[in-house]
Structure formats: structure tokens, C-alpha cells
C-alpha positions as CSV (number, residue, x, y, z in Angstrom):
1,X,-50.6,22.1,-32.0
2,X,-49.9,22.4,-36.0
3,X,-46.8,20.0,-35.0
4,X,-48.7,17.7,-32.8
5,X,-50.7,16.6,-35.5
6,X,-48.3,16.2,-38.2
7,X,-46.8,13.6,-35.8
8,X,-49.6,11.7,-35.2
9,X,-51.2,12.0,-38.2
10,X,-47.1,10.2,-39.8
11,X,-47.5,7.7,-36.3
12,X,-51.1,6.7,-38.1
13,X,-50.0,6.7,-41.4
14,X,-47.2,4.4,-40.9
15,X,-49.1,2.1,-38.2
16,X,-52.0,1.8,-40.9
17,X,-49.4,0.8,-43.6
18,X,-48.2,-1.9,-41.5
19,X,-51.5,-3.3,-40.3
20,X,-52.8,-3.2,-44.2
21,X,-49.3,-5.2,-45.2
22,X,-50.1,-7.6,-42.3
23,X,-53.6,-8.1,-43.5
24,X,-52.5,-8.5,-47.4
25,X,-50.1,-11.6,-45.8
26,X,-53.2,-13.0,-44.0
27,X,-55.9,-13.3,-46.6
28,X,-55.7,-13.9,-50.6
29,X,-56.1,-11.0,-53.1
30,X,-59.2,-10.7,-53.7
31,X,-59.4,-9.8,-49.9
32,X,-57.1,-7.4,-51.0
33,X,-59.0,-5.9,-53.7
34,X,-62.4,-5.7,-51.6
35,X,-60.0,-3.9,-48.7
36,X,-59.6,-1.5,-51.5
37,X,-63.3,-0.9,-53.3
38,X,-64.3,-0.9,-49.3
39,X,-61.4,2.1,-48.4
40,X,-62.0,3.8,-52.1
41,X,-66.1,4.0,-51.2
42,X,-65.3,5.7,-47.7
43,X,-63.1,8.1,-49.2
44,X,-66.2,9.1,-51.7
45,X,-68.5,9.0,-49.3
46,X,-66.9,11.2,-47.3
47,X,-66.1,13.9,-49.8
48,X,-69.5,13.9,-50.9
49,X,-70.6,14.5,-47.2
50,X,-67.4,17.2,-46.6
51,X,-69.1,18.9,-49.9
52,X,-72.4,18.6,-48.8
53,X,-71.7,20.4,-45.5
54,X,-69.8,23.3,-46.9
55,X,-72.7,24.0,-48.8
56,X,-74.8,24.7,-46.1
């Protein structure tokens, strides 16, 4: 199991990559930089949730 999803968590990672280069070719920049405020928020939010939950 352990190996099954360490393969599709690299088959995400690297399919992710490629649709986020593909995107950064289709729009300008600052497309690019609201990707990233949009992808840094998640990442907060869900920490603060994953902390949240542990403390219960």
C-alpha cells in the first residue's frame, strides 16, 4: 500500500507540474501570481484546519 501511494502521489505531482506549466503559457503573470496567493491560501487553510482537528 505504502508503495502504491508513493507512485501516485510522484504520477500527481508530475501531472500537476505540467498542467501548472501549461497554464503559466496560457494566461499573463499576474494569472500567475493569483495561481499562487490562491494555492499559498489553501495550503494555510488547510494547516490551520489539520491543527484544529488534532486538537480535539
Amino acid at each position: 500500500m505504502n508503495r502504491t501511494l508513493r507512485i501516485a502521489f510522484a504520477l500527481l505531482l508530475v501531472v500537476g507540474v505540467a498542467v501548472h506549466l501549461w497554464i503559466s503559457a496560457q494566461v499573463g503573470l499576474a494569472m500567475v501570481v493569483v495561481g499562487l496567493a490562491a494555492h499559498l491560501a489553501a495550503v494555510l487553510a488547510e494547516r490551520r484546519w489539520l491543527a484544529r482537528s488534532r486538537s480535539r
